[in-house]
C-alpha positions as CSV (number, residue, x, y, z in Angstrom):
1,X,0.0,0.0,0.0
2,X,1.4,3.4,-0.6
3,X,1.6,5.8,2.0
4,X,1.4,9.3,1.9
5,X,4.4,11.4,3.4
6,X,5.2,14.9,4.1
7,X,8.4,16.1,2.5
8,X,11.5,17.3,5.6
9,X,11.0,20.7,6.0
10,X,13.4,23.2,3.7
11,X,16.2,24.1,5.3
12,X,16.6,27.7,4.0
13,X,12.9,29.0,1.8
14,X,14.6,31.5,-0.4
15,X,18.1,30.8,-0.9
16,X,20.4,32.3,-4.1
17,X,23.4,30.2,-5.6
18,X,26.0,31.6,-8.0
19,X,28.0,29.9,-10.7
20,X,31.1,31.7,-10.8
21,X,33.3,32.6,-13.5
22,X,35.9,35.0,-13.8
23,X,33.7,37.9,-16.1
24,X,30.1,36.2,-15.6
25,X,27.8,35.1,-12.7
26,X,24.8,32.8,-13.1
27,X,22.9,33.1,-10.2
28,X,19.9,31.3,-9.2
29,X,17.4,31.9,-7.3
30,X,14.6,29.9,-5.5
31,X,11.7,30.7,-3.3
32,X,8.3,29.7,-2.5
33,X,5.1,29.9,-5.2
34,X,3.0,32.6,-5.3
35,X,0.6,30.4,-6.7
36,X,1.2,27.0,-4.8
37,X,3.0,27.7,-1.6
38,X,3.9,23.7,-1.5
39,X,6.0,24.6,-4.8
40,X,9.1,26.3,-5.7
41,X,10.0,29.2,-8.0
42,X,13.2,29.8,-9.4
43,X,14.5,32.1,-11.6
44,X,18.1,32.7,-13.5
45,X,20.1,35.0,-14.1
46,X,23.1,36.4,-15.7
47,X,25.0,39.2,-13.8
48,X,28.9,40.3,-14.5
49,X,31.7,40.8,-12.1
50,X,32.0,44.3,-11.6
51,X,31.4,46.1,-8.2
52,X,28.1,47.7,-9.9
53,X,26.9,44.5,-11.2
54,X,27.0,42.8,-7.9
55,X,25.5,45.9,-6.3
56,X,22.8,45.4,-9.1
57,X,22.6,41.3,-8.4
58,X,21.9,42.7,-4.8
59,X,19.0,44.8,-5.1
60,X,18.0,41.9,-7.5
61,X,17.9,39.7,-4.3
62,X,16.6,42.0,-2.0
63,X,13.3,42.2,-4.3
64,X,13.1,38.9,-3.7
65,X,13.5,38.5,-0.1
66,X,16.5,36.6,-0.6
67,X,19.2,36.7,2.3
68,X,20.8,33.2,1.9
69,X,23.8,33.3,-0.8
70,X,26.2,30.3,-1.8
71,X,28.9,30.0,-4.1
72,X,31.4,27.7,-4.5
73,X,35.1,27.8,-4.2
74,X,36.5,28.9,-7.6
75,X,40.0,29.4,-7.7
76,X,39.9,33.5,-6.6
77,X,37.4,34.5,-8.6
78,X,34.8,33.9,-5.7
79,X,36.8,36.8,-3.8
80,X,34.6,40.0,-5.4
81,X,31.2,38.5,-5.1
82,X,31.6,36.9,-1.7
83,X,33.6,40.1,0.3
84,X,31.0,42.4,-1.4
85,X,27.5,40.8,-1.0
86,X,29.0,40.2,2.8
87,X,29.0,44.0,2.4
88,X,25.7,44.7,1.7
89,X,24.5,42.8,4.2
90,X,24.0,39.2,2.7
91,X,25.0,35.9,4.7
92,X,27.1,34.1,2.2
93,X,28.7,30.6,2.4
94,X,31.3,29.0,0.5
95,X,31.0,25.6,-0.5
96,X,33.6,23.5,-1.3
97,X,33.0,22.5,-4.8
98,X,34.0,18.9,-4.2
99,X,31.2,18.3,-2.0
100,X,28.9,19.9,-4.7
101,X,30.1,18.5,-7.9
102,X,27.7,17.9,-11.0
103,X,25.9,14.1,-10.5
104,X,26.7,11.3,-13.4
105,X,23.9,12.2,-16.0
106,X,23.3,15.9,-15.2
107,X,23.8,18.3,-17.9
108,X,27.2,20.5,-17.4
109,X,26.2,24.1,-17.6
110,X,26.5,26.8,-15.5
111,X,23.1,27.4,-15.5
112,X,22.5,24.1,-14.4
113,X,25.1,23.9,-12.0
114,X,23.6,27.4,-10.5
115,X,20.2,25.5,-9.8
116,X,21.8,22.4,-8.3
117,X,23.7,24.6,-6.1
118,X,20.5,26.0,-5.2
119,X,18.8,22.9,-4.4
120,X,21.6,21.4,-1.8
121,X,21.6,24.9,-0.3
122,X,17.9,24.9,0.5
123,X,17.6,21.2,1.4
124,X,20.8,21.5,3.6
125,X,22.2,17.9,1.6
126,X,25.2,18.3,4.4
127,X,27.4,20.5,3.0
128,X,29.3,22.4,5.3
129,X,30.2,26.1,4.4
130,X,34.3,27.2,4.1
131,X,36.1,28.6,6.3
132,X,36.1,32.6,5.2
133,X,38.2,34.7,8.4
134,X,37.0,37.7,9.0
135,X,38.4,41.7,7.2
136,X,40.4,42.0,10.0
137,X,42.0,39.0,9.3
138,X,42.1,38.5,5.9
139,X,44.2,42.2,5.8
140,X,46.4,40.4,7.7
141,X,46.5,37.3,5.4
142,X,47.0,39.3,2.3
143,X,50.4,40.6,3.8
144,X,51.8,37.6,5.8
145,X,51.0,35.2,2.3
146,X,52.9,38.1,0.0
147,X,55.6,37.8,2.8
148,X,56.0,34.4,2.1
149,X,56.2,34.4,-1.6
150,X,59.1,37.3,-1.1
151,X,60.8,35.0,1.2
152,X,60.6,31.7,-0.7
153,X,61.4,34.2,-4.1
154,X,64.8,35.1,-1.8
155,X,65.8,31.6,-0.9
156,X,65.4,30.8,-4.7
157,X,67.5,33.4,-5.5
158,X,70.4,32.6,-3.1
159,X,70.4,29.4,-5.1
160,X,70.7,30.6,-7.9
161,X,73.8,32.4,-6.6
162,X,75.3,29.7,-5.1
163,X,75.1,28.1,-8.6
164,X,76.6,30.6,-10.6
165,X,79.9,30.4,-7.9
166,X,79.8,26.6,-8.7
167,X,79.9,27.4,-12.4
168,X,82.8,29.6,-11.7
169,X,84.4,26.7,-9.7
170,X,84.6,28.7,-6.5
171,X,83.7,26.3,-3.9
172,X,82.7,28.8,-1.4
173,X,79.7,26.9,0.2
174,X,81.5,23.8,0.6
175,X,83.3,25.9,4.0
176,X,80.6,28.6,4.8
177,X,77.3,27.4,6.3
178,X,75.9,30.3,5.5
179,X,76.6,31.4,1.9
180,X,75.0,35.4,2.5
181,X,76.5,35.9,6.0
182,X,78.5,38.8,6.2
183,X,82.0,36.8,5.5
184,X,81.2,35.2,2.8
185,X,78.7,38.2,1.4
186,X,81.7,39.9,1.7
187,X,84.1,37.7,0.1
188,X,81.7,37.5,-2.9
189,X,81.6,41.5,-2.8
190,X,85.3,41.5,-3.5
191,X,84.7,38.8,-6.3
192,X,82.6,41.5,-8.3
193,X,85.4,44.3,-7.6
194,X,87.7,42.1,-9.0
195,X,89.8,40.8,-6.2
196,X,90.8,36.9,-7.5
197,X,93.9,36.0,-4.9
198,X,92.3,33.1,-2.6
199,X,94.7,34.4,-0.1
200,X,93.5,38.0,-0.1
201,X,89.7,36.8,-0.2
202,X,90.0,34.4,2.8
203,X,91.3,37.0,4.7
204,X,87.7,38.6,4.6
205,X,86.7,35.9,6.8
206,X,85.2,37.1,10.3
207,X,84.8,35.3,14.0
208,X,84.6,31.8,13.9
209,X,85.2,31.5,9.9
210,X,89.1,33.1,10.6
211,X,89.9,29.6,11.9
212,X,88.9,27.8,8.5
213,X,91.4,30.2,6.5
214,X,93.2,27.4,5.2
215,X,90.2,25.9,3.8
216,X,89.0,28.7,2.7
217,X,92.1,29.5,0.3
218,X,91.5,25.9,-1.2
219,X,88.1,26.6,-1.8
220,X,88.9,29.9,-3.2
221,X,91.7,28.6,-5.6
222,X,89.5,28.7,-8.7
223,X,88.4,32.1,-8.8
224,X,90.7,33.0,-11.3
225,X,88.1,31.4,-13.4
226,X,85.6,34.1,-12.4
227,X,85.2,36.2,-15.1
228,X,83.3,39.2,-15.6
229,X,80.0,37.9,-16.9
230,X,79.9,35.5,-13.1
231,X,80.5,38.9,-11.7
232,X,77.9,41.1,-13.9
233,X,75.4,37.9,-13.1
234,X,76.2,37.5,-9.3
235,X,76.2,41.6,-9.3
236,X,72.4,41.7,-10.2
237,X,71.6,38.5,-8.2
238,X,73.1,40.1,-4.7
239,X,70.9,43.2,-5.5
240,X,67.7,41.1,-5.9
241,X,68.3,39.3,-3.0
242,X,68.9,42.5,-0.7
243,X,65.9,44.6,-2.8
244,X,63.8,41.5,-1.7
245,X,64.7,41.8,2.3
246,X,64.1,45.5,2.2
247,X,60.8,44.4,1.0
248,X,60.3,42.1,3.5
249,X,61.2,44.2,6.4
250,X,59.1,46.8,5.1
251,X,55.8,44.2,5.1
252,X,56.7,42.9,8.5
253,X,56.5,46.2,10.0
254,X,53.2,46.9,8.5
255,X,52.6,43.3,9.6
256,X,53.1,44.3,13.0
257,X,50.9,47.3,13.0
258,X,48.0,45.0,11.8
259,X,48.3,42.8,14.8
260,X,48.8,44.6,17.5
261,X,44.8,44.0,18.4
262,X,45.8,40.4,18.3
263,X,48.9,40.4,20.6
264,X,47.8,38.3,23.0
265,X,47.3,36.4,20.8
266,X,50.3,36.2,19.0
267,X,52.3,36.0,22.7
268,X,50.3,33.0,23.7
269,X,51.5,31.1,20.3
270,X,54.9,32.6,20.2
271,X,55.6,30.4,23.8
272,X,54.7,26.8,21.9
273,X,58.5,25.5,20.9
274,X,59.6,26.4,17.7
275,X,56.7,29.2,17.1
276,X,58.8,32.4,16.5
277,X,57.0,35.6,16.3
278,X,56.9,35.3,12.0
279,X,55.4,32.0,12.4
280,X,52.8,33.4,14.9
281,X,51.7,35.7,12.4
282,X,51.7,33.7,10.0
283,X,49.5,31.0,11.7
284,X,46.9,33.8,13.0
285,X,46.4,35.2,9.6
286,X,45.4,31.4,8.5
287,X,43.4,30.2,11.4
288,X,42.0,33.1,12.8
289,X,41.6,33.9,16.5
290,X,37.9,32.5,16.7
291,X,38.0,29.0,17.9
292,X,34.7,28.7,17.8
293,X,34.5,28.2,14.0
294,X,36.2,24.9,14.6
295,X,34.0,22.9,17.0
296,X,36.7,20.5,18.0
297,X,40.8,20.9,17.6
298,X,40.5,18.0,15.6
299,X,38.1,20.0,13.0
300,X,41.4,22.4,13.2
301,X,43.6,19.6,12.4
302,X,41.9,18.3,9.5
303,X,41.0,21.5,8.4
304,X,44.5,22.3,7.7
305,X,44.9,18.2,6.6
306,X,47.3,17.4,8.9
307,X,45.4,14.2,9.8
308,X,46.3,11.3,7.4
309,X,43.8,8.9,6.5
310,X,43.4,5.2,6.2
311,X,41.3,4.1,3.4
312,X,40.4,0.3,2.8
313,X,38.6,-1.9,1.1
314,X,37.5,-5.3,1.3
315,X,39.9,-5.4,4.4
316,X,43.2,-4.3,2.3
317,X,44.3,-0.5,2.3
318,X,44.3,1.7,-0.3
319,X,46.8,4.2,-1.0
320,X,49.4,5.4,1.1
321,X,47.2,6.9,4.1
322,X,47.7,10.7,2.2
323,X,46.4,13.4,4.5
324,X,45.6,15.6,1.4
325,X,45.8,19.0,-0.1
326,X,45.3,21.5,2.7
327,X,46.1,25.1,3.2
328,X,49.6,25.2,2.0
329,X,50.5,28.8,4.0
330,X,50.1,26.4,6.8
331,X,51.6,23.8,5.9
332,X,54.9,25.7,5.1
333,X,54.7,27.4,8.2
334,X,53.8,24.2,10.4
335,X,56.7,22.3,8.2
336,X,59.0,25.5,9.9
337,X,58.1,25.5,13.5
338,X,58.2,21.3,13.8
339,X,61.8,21.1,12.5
340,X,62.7,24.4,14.6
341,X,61.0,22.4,17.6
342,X,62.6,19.0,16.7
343,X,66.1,20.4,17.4
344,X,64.6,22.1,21.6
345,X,65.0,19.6,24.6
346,X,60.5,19.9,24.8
347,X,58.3,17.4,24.9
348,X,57.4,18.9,21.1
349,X,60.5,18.1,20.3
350,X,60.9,14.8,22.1
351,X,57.4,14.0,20.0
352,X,59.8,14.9,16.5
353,X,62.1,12.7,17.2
354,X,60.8,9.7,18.5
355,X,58.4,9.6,15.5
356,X,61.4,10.3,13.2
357,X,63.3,7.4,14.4
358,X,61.1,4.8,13.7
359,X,58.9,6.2,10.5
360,X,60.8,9.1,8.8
361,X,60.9,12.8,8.9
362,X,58.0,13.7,6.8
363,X,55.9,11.6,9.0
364,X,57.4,13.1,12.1
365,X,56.3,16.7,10.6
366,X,53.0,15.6,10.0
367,X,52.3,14.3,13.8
368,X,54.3,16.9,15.3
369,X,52.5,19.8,13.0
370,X,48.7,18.1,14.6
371,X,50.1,18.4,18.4
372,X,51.3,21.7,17.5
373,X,47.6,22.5,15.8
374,X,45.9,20.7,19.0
375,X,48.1,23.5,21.3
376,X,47.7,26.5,19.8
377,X,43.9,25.7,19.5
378,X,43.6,25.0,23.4
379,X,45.7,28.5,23.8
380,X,43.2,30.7,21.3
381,X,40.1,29.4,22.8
382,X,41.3,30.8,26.3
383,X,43.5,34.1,26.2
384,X,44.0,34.1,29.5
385,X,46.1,30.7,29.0
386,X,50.1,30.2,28.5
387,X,51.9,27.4,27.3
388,X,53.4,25.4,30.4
389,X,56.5,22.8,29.5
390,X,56.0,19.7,30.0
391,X,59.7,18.4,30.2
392,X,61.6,16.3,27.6
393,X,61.1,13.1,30.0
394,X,56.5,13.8,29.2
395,X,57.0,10.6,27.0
396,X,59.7,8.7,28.4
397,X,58.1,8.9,32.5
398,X,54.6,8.2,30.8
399,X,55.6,4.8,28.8
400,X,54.6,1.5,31.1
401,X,57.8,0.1,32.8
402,X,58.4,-3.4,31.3
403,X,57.5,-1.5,27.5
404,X,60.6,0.6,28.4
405,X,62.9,-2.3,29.3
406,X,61.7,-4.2,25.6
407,X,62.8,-1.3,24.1
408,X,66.2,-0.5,25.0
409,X,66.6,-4.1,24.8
410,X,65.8,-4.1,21.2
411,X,68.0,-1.4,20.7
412,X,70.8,-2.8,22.4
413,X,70.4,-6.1,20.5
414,X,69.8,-4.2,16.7
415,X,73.4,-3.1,17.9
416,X,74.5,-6.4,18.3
417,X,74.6,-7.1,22.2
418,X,73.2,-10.2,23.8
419,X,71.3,-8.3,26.8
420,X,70.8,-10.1,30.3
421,X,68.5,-8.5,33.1
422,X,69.2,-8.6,36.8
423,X,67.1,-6.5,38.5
424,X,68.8,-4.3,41.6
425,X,67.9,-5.5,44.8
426,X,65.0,-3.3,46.1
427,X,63.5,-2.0,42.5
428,X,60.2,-3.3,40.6
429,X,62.0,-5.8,37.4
């Protein structure tokens, strides 16, 4: 017998959903009949991308009664509609397009996309919106991500450098750690003036580097085979590099001026091991201050995928347990702070190493980079919180007595020892 049923009540009546392209909008709209209030009405659209375009889609909407907008995540292009029908008073949500994408037998249009992003919008088909910060934030963003792009440019270009001295045959970097410290900047400096005894150019050398002047002779030996178009190169590459930090100091103090209303803020994180004040910054303009957009710190963590995942089937994995494409601003500066905090006596980096051991580096980043997520979220959801040390020993004094015995023996015996226990007289074996 068939049964009669109410349909699940809408979960937003007049919603709008826009197709985004980089010149044109399709937008969509659906509300309830005039005519049968049980039935929908929709009507489309085409608006452009201009700022009075959008302000014309919005009074468009408003004659509708329409105060629901979606749009999903198109490269940058959703930037202009999104930031200014928040403006005018909409509340918009970005969806991630891989949670909306066309079904198997659906015509591909952007008009039909448009009404299919309508209908999961108004239904609520479990789509959860993007995480958009707020202006204040993304100011902040949009100069900590440029910073980044002038300081990777920079590394790039002190490669390139160190190159063009190997093409030379001046072996430089094989004896200086740091290839633009002020010996060796130096010492290249003299290279472009001219200046090709090894003798003369090791005797540039300052502090610590005057007791490797031997070595540095030898590795200056071929720089009779620098000629003028390695110095007329090297000349242009030393001024890019230095243009570049002037840059960089330039948007750090503008940087700073941004943040001071979030300087608790930044304190708090700047106390986690291996969280300078750059990679504060950089992690507030990502995440935000507002905790509260992330339910859990594990919705942080896999927010920024730094949570790998096990897929199986049929009882056999799949893959290799890939934790994804995330935020990549974090990622860089997540993939900073753990090494920084592998190399501190912490328990963060106690976590670095004892993971890199036994599975690798990258995996020790990746496990290190969620603790440090799981911190910094406990800090920012209480300002009045600090970090408090836990001691080098958290793991070691927290592992179960015998578990600790197995492993040293192990380690002793991967070494090539035969290990026998006798237990002192008075302590637990």
């Amino acid at each position: 017998m068939v049964e009669e049923i109410e349909d699940e009540p809408l979960h937003v009546e007049r919603v709008a959903a826009l197709d985004i392209g980089k010149g044109m909008l399709e937008v969509c709209i659906r509300v309830p009949s005039e005519r049968n209030r049980r039935r929908r009405a929709q009507e489309v659209r085409t608006f452009g991308t201009t700022k009075s375009q959008i302000i014309e889609l919005a009074d468009w909407l408003r004659c509708w009664g329409v105060t629901k907008v979606v749009m999903e995540s198109t490269g940058d292009y959703w930037k202009a509609p999104f930031f200014r029908l928040e403006a005018e008073g909409f509340d918009c949500d970005l969806l991630d397009a891989k949670q909306v994408k066309a079904l198997p037998g659906r015509p591909k249009t952007d008009r039909c996309d448009a009404v299919w992003l309508a209908k999961v919008a108004e239904k609520g088909m479990g789509v959860g919106a993007c995480f958009v910060p707020p202006e204040e934030i993304r100011k902040l963003r949009t100069l900590t991500r440029y910073r980044r792009h002038l300081i990777e440019e920079r590394s790039r270009e002190k490669q390139r450098a160190e190159k063009l001295l190997e093409d030379a045959q001046v072996k430089l970097s094989v004896v200086v750690s740091d290839l633009h410290g002020v010996s060796a900047r130096d010492m290249m400096e003299a290279l472009i003036s001219g200046e090709r005894d090894p003798k003369a150019l090791a005797e540039l050398a300052r502090g610590r580097l005057r007791s490797k002047i031997k070595l540095l002779e030898e590795a200056l030996d071929g720089a009779d085979t620098f000629t003028e178009h390695h110095a007329f190169v090297l000349r242009m590459m030393l001024d890019h590099v230095d243009s570049l930090t002037a840059q960089t100091d330039r948007l750090t103090a503008q940087i700073e001026e941004l943040i001071a209303p979030f300087d608790r803020q930044a304190t708090q994180l700047d106390g986690i091991p291996g969280v300078g004040r750059i990679a504060a910054q950089d992690l507030l303009a990502e995440i935000g201050i507002d905790m509260s957009v992330f339910p859990t710190a594990g919705h942080l963590v896999s927010w920024c995928k730094f949570c790998p995942q096990v897929k199986s089937s049929a009882g056999k994995r799949k893959g290799r347990n890939a934790r994804g494409r995330g935020n990549r601003y974090v990622a860089g500066a997540l993939g900073e702070i753990t090494v920084s905090a592998g190399r501190t006596h912490t328990r963060v980096g106690a976590r670095y190493r004892r993971i890199a051991r036994r599975r690798g580096k990258g995996k020790a980043q990746v496990a290190t980079g969620n603790t440090i997520l799981s911190i910094a979220y406990t800090l920012l959801s209480d300002p009045t919180l600090e970090y408090e040390e836990l001691g080098v020993d958290y793991y070691d004094t927290r592992m179960h007595h015998r578990r600790q015995v197995g492993s040293h023996i192990r380690g002793l015996q991967r070494l090539g020892y035969r290990v026998t226990l006798e237990p002192i007289e008075g302590e637990v074996a």
